[in-house]
gemmi code that builds the backbone of each chain (N, CA, C; Angstrom):
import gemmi

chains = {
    "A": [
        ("UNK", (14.098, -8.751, 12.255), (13.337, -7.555, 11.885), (11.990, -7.975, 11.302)),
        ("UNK", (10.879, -7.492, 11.222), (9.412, -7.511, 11.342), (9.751, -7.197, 9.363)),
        ("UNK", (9.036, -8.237, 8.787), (9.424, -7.986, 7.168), (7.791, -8.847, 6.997)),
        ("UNK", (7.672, -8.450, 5.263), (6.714, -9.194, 4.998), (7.207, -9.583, 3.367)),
        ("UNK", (7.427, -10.977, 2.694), (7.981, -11.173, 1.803), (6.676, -12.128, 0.937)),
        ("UNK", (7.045, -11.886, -0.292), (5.865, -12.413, -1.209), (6.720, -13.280, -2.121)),
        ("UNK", (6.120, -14.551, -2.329), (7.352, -15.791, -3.129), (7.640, -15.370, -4.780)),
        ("UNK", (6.189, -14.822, -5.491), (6.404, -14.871, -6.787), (6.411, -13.539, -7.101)),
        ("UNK", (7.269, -13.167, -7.925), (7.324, -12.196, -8.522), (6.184, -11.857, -9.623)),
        ("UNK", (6.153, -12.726, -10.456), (5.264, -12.836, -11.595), (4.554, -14.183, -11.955)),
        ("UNK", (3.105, -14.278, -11.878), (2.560, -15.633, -12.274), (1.982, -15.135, -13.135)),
        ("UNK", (1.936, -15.957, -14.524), (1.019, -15.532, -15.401), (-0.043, -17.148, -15.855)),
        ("UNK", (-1.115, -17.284, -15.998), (-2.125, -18.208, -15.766), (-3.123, -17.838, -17.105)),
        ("UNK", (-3.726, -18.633, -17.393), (-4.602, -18.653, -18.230), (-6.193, -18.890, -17.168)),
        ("UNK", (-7.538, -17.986, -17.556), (-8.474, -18.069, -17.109), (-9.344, -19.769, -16.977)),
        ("UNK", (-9.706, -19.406, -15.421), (-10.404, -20.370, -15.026), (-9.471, -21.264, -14.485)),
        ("UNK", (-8.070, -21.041, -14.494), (-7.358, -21.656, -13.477), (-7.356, -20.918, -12.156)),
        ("UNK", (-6.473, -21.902, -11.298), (-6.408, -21.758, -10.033), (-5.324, -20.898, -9.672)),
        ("UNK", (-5.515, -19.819, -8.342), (-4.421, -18.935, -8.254), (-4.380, -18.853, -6.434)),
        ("UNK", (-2.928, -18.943, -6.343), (-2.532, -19.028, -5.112), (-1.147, -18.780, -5.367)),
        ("UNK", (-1.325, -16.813, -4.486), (-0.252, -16.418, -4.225), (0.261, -16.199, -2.563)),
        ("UNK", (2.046, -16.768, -2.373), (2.075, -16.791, -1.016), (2.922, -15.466, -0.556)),
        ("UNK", (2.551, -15.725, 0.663), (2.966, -14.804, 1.352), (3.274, -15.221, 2.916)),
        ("UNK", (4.945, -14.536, 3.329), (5.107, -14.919, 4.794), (5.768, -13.882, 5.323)),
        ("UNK", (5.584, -13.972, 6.500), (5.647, -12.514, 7.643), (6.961, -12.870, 8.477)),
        ("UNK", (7.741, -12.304, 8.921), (8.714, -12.642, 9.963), (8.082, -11.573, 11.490)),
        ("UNK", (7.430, -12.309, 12.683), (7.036, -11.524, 13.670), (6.735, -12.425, 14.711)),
        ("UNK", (6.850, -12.014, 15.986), (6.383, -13.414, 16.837), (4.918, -12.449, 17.573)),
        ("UNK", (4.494, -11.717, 17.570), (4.096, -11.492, 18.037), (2.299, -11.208, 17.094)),
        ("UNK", (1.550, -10.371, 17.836), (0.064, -10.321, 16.959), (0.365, -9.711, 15.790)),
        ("UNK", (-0.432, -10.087, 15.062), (-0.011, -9.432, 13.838), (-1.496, -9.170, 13.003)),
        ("UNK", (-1.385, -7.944, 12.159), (-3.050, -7.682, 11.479), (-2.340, -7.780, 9.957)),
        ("UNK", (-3.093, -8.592, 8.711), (-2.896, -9.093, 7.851), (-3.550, -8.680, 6.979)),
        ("UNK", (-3.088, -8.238, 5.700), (-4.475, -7.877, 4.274), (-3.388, -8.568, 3.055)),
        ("UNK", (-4.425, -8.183, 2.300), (-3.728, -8.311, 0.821), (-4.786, -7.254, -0.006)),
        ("UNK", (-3.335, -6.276, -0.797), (-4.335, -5.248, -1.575), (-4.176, -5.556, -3.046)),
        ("UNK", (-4.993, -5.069, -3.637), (-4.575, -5.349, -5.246), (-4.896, -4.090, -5.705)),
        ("UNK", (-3.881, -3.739, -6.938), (-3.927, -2.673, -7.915), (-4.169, -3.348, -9.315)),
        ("UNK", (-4.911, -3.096, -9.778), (-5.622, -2.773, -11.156), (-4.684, -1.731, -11.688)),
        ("UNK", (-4.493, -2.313, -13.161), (-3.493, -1.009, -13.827), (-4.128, 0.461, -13.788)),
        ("UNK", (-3.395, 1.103, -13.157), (-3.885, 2.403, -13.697), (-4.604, 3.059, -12.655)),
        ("UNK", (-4.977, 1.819, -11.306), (-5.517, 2.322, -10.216), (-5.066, 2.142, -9.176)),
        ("UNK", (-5.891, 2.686, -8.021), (-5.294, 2.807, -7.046), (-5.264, 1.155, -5.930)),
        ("UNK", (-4.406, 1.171, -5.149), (-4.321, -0.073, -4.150), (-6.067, 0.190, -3.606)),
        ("UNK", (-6.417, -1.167, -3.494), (-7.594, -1.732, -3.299), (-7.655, -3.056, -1.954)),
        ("UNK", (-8.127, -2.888, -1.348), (-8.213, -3.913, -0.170), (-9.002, -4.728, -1.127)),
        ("UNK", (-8.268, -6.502, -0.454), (-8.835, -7.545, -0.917), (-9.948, -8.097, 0.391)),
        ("UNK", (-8.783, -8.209, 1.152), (-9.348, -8.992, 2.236), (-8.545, -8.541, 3.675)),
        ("UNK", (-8.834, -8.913, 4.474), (-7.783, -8.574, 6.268), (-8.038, -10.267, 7.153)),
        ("UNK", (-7.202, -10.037, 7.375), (-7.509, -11.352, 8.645), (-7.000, -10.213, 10.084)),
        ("UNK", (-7.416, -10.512, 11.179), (-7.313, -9.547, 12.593), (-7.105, -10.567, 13.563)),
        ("UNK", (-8.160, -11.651, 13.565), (-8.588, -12.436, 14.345), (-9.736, -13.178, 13.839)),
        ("UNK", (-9.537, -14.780, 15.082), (-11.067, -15.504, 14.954), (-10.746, -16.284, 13.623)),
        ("UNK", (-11.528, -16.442, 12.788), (-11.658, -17.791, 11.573), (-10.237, -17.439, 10.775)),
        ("UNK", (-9.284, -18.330, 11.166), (-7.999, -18.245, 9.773), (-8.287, -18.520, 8.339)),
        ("UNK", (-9.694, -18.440, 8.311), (-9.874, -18.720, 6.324), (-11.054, -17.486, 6.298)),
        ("UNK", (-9.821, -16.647, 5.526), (-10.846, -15.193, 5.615), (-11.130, -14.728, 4.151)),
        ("UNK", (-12.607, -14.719, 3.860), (-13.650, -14.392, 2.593), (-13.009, -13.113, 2.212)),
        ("UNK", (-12.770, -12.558, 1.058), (-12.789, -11.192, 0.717), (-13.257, -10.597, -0.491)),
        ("UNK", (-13.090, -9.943, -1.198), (-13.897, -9.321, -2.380), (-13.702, -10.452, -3.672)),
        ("UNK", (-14.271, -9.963, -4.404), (-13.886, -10.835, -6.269), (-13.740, -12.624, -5.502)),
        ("UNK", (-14.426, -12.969, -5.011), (-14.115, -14.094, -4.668), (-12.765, -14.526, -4.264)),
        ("UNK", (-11.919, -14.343, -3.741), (-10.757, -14.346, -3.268), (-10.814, -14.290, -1.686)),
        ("UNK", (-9.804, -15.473, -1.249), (-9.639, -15.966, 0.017), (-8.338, -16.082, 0.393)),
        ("UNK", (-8.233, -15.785, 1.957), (-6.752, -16.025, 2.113), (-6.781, -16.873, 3.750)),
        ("UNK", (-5.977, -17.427, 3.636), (-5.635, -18.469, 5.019), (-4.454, -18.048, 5.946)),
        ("UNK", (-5.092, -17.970, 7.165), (-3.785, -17.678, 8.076), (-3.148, -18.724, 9.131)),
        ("UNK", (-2.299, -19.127, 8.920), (-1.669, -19.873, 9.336), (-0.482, -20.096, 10.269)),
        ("UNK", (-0.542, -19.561, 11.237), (0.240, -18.853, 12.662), (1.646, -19.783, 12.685)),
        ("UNK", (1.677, -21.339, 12.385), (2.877, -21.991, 12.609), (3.706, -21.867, 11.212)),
        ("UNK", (2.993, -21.791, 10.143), (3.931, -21.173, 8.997), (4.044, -19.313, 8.890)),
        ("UNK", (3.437, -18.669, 9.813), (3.532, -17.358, 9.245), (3.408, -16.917, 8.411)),
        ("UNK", (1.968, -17.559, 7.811), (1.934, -17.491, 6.303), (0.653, -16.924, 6.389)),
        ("UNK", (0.334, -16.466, 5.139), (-1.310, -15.644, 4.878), (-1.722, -15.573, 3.006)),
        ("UNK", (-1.838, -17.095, 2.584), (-1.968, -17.376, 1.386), (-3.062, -16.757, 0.971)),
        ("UNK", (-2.717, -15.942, -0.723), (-4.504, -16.205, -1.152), (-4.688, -16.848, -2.213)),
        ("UNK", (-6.016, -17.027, -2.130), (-5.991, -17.912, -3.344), (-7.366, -17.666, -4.131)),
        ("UNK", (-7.513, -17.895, -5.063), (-8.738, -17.932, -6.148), (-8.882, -19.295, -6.902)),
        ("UNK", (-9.975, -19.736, -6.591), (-10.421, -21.144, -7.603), (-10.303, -20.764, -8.970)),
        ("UNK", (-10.660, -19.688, -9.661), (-11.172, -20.061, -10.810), (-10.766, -18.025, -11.290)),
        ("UNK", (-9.635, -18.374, -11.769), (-9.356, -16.799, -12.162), (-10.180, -16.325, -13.309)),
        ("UNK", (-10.700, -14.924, -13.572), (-10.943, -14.223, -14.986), (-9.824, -13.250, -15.548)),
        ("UNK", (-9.709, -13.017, -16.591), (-9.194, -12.101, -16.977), (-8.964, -10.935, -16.623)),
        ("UNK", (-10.150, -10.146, -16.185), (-10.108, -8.804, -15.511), (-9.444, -9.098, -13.930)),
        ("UNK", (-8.740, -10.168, -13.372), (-7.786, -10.443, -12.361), (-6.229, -9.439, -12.552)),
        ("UNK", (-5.789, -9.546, -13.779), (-4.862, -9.356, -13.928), (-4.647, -7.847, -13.583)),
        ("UNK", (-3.594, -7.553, -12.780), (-3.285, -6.963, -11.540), (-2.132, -7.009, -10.734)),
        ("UNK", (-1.870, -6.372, -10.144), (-0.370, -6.814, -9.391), (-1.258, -6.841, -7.851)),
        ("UNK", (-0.348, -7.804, -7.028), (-1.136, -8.179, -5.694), (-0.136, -8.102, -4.242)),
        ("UNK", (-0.555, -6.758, -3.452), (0.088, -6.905, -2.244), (-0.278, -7.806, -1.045)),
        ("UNK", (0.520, -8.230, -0.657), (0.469, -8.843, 0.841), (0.867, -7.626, 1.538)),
        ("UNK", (0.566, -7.534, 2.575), (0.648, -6.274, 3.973), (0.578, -6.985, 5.208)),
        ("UNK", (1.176, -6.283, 6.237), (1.293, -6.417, 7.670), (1.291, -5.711, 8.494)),
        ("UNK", (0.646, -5.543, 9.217), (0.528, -4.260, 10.417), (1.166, -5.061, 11.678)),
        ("UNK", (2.082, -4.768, 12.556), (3.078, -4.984, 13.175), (2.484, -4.690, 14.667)),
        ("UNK", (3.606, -4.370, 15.423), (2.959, -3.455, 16.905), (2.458, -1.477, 16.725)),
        ("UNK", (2.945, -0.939, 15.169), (2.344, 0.138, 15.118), (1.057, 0.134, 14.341)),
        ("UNK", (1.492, 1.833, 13.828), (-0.024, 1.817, 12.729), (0.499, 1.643, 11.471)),
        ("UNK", (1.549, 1.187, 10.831), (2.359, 1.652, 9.208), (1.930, 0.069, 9.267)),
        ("UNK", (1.459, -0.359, 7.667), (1.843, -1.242, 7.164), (3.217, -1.827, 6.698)),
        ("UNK", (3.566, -2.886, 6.555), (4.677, -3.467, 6.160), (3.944, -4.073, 4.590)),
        ("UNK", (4.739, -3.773, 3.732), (4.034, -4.740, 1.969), (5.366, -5.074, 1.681)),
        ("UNK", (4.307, -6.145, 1.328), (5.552, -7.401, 0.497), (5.696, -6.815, -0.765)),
        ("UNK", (6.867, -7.178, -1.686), (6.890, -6.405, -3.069), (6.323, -6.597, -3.661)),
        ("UNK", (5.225, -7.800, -3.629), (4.180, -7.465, -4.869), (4.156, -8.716, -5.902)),
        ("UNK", (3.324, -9.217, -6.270), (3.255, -9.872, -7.295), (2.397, -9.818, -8.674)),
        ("UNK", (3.106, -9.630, -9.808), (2.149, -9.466, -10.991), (1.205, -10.795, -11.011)),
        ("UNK", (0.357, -10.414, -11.386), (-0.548, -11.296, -12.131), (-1.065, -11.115, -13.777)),
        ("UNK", (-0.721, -11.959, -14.378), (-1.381, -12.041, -15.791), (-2.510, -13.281, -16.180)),
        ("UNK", (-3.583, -12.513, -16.484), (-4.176, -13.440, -16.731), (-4.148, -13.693, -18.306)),
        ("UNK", (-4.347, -14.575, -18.806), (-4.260, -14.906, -20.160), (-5.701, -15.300, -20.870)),
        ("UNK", (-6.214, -14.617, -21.570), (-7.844, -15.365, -21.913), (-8.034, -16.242, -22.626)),
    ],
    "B": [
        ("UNK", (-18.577, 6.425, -3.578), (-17.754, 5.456, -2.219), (-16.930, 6.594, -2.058)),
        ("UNK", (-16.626, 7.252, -1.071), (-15.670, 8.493, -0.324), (-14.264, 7.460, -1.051)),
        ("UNK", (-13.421, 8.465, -1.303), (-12.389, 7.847, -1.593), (-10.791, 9.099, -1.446)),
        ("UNK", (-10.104, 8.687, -1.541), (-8.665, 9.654, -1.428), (-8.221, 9.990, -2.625)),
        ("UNK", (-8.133, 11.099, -2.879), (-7.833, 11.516, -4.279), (-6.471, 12.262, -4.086)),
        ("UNK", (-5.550, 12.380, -4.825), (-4.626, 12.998, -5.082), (-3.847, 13.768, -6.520)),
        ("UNK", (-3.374, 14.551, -6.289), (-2.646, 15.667, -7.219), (-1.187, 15.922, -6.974)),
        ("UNK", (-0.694, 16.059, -7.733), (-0.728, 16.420, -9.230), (-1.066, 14.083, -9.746)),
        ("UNK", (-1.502, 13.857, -10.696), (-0.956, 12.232, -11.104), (0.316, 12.255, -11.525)),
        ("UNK", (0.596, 13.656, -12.474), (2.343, 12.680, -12.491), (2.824, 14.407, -12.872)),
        ("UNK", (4.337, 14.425, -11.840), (4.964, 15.472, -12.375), (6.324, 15.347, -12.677)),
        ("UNK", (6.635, 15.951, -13.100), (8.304, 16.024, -13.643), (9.082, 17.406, -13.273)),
        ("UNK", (9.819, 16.833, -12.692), (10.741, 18.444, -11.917), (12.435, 17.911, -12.147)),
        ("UNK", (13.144, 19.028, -11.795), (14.404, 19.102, -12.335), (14.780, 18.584, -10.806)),
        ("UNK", (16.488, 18.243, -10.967), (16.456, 18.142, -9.472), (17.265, 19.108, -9.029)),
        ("UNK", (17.052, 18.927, -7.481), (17.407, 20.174, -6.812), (15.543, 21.144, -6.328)),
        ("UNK", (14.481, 21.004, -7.365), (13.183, 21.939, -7.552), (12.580, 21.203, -5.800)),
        ("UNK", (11.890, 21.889, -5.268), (11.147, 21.359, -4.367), (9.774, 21.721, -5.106)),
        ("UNK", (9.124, 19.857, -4.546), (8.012, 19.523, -4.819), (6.558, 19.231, -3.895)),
        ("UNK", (5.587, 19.906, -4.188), (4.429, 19.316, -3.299), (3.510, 18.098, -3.734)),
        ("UNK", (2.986, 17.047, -3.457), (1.992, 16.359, -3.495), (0.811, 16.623, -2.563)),
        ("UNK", (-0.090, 16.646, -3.096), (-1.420, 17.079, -2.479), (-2.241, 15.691, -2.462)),
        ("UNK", (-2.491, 16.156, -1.010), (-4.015, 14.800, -1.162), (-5.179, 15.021, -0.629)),
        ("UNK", (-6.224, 14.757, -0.734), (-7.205, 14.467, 0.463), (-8.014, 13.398, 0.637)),
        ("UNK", (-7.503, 13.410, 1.766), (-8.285, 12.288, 2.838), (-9.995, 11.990, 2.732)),
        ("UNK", (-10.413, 11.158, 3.222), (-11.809, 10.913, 3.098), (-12.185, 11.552, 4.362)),
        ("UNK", (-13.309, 12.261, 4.342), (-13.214, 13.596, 4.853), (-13.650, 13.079, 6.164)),
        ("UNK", (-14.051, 11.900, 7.053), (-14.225, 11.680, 8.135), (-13.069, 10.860, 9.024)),
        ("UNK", (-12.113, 10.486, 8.001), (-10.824, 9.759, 8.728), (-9.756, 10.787, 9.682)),
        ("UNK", (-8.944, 10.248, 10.166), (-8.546, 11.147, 11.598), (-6.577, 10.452, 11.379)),
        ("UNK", (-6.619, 9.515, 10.331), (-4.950, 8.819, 10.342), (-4.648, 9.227, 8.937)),
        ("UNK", (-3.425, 9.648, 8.565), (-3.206, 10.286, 7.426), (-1.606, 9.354, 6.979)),
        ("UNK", (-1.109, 8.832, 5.947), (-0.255, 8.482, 5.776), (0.112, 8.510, 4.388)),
        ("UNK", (1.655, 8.614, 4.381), (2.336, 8.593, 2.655), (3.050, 7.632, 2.682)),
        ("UNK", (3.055, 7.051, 1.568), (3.957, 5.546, 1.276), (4.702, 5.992, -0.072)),
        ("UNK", (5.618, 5.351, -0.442), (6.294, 5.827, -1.741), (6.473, 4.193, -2.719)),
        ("UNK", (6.447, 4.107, -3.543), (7.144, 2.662, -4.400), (8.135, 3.528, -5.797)),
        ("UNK", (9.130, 2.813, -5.094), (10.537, 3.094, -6.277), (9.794, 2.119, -7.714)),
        ("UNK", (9.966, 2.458, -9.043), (9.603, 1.179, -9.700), (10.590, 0.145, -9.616)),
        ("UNK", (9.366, -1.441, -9.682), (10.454, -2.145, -9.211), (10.399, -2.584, -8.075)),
        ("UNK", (9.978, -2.072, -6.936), (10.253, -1.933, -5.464), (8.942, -2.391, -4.635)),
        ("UNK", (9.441, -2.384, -3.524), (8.242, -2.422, -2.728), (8.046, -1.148, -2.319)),
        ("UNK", (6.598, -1.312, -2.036), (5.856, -0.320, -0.835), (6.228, 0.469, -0.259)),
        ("UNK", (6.778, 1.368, 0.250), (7.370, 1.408, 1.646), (6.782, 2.639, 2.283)),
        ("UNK", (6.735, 2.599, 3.694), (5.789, 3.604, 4.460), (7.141, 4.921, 4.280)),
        ("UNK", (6.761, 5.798, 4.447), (7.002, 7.250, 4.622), (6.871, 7.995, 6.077)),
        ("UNK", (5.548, 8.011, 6.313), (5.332, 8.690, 7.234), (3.546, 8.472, 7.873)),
        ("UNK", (3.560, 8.679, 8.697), (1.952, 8.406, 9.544), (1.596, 10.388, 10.174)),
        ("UNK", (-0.193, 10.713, 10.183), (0.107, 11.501, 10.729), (-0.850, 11.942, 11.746)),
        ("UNK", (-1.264, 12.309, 12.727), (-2.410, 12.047, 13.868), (-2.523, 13.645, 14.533)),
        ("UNK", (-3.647, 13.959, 14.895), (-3.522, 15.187, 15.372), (-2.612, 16.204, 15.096)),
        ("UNK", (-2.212, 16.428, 13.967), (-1.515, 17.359, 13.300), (0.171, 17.559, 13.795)),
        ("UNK", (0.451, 16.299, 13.857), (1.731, 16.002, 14.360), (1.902, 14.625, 13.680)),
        ("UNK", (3.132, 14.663, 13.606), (3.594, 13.450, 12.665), (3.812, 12.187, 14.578)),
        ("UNK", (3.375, 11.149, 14.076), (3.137, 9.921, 14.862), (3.955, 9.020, 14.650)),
        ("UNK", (4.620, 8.617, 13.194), (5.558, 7.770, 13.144), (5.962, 8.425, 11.789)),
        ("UNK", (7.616, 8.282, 11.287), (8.047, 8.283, 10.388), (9.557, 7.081, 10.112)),
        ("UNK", (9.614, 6.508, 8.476), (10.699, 6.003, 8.569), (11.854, 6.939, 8.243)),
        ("UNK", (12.999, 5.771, 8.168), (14.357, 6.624, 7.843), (14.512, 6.939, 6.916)),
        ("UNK", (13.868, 6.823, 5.727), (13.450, 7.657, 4.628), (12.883, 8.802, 4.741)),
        ("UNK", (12.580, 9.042, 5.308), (11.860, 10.935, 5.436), (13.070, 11.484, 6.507)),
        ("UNK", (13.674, 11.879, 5.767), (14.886, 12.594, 6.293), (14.520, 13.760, 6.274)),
        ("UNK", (15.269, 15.065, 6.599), (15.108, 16.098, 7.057), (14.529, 17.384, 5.584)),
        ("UNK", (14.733, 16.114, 4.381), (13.857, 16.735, 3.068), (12.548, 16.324, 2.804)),
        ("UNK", (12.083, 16.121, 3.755), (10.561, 15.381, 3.711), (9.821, 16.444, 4.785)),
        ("UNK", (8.729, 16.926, 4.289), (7.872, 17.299, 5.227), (6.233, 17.488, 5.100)),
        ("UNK", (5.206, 17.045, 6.191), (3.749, 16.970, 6.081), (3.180, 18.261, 6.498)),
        ("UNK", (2.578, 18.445, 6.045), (0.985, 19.370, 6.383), (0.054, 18.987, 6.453)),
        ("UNK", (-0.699, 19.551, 7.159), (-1.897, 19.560, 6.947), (-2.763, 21.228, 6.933)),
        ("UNK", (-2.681, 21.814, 5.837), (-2.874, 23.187, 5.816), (-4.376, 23.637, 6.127)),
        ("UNK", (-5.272, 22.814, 5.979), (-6.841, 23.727, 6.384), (-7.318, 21.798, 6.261)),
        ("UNK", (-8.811, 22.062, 6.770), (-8.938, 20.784, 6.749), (-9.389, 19.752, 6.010)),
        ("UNK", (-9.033, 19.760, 4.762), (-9.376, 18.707, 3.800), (-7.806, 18.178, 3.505)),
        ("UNK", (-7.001, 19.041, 3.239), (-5.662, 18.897, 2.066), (-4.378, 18.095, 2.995)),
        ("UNK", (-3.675, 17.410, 2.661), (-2.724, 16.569, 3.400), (-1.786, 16.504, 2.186)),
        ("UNK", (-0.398, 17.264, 2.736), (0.631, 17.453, 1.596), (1.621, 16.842, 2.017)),
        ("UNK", (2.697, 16.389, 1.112), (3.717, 15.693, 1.126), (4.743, 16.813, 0.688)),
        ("UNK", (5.810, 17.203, 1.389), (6.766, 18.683, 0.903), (8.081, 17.295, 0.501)),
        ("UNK", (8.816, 18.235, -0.574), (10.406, 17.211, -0.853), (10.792, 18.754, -1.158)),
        ("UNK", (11.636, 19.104, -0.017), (12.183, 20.369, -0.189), (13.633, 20.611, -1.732)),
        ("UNK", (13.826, 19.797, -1.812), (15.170, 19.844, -2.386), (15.444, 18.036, -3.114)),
        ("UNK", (14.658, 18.056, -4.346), (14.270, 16.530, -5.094), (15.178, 16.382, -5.399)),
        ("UNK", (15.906, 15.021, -5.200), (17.176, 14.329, -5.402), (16.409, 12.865, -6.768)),
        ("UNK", (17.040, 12.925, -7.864), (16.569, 11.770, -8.863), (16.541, 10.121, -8.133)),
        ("UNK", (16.911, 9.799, -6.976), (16.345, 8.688, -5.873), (14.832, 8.832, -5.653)),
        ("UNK", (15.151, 10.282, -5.648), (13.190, 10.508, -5.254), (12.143, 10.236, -6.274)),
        ("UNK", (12.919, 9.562, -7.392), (11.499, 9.179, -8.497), (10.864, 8.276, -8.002)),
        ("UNK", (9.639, 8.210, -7.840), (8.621, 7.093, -7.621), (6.781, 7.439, -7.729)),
        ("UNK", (6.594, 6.732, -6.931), (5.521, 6.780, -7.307), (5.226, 7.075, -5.359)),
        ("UNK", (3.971, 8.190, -5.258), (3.721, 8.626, -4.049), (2.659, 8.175, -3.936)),
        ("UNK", (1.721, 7.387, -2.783), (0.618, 7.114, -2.561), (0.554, 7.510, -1.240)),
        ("UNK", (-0.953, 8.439, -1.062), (-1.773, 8.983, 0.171), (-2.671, 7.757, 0.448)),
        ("UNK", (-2.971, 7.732, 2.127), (-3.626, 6.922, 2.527), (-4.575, 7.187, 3.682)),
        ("UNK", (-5.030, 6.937, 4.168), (-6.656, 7.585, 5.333), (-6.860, 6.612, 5.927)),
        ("UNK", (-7.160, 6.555, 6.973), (-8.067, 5.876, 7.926), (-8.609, 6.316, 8.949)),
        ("UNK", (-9.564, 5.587, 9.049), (-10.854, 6.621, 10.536), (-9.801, 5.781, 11.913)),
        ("UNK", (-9.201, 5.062, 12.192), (-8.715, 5.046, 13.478), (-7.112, 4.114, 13.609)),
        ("UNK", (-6.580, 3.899, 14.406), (-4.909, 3.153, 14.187), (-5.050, 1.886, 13.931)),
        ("UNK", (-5.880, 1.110, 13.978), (-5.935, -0.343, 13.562), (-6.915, -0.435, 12.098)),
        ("UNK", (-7.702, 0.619, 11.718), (-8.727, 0.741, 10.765), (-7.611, 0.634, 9.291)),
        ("UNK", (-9.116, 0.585, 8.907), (-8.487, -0.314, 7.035), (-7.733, 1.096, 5.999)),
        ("UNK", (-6.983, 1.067, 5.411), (-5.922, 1.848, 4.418), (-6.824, 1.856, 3.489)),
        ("UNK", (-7.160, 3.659, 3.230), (-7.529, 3.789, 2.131), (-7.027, 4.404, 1.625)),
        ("UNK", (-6.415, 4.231, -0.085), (-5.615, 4.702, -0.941), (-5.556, 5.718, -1.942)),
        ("UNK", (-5.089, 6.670, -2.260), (-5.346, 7.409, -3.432), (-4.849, 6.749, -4.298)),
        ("UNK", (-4.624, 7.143, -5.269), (-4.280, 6.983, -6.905), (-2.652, 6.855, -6.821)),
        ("UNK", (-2.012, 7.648, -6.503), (-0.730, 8.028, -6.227), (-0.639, 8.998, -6.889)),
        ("UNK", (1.039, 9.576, -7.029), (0.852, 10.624, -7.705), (3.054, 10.095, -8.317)),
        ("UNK", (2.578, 10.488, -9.606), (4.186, 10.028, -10.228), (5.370, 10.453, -9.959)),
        ("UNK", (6.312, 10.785, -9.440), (7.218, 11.813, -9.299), (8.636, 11.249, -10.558)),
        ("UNK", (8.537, 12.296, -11.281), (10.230, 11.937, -12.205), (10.745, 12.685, -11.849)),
        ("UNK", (12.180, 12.568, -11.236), (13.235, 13.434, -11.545), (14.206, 13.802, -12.582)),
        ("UNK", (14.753, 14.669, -12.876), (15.645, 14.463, -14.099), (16.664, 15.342, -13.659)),
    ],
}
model = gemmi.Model(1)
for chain_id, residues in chains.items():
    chain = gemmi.Chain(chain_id)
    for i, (resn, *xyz) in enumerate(residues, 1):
        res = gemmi.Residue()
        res.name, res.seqid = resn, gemmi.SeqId(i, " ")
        for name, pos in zip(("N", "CA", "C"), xyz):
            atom = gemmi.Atom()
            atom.name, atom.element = name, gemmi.Element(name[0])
            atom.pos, atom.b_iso = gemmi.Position(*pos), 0.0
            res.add_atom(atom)
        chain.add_residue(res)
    model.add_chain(chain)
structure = gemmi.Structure()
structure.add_model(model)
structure.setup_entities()
């Protein structure tokens, strides 16, 4: 079955470290990729999408994610976290329809 | 920035009450969708909606689930008959075409009691 699963439940980090949360898809086929983030209190926010073309895809707040077709994976990551990071972070998958698939989510705490 | 807004943010109904969630779409998108998160939970899609016909739904929108679209801004979510499973959290979503980017409202709270 077409799933999208996220490894950490909760990372909590102190600023100006490094953040890399994973994420892997079960699908053999094309697949369209994001990661959204919610800010407390707000609404889901697109980070980034991969579709096609360059597997190391730029997205907002400095945050990047890598796609990686033989792991089925679509990591993101941040060099150098701030505080105002802290957030909970979806991975998503768009399949052969139009519905996303989201992974459950991972908190983020940043610590200042 | 056009964005999806939704109503009520948080309500509380008895169960058994049927409930509406209201949304609207960003007023040039044409894909309409509801997602729900149990707390705790993941994501999960609801329903998709396209030319004023529902396009995809999961097995969660059972026969107490139902969409509108009543005039053309407003995109409602009906729960004819709220069962306390149905607490969560409701999020509306928009997009201008079937592969185009998810845009989100706020959600809207649902408690049952």
């Amino acid at each position: 079955a077409q799933s999208v699963s996220q490894h950490n439940h909760h990372v909590i980090l102190s600023e100006a470290a490094s953040l890399e949360l994973g994420c892997n898809y079960s699908y053999g086929g094309t697949v369209n990729l994001f990661w959204y983030v919610q800010y407390p209190g707000q609404h889901l926010q697109l980070l980034l999408k991969y579709f096609s073309g360059d597997p190391l895809v730029k997205g907002i707040k400095g945050f990047e994610a890598e796609f990686i077709k033989s792991k089925f994976s679509f990591n993101l990551r941040k060099p150098s976290v701030q505080w105002s990071d802290t957030a909970e972070y979806f991975c998503a998958a768009r399949f052969n329809d139009y519905k996303l698939s989201f992974g459950a989510g991972t908190t983020v705490t940043v610590r200042a | 920035e056009p964005e999806v807004t939704q109503t009520p943010s948080h309500q509380v109904t008895q169960m058994g009450q049927e409930v509406i969630l209201r949304c609207v779409p960003i007023s040039n998108h044409l894909y309409f969708y509801w997602y729900r998160q149990i707390l705790g939970q993941k994501v999960e899609f609801l329903v998709s909606f396209y030319n004023n016909e529902i396009s995809e739904k999961s097995e969660i929108f059972d026969d107490q689930f139902s969409v509108e679209r009543p005039d053309g801004s407003n995109f409602t979510l009906k729960i004819r008959s709220t069962k306390l499973e149905d607490s969560a959290m409701y999020f509306c979503a928009s997009s201008d075409g079937p592969a185009g980017e998810l845009f989100f409202g706020e959600g809207s709270r649902l408690t049952v009691l």
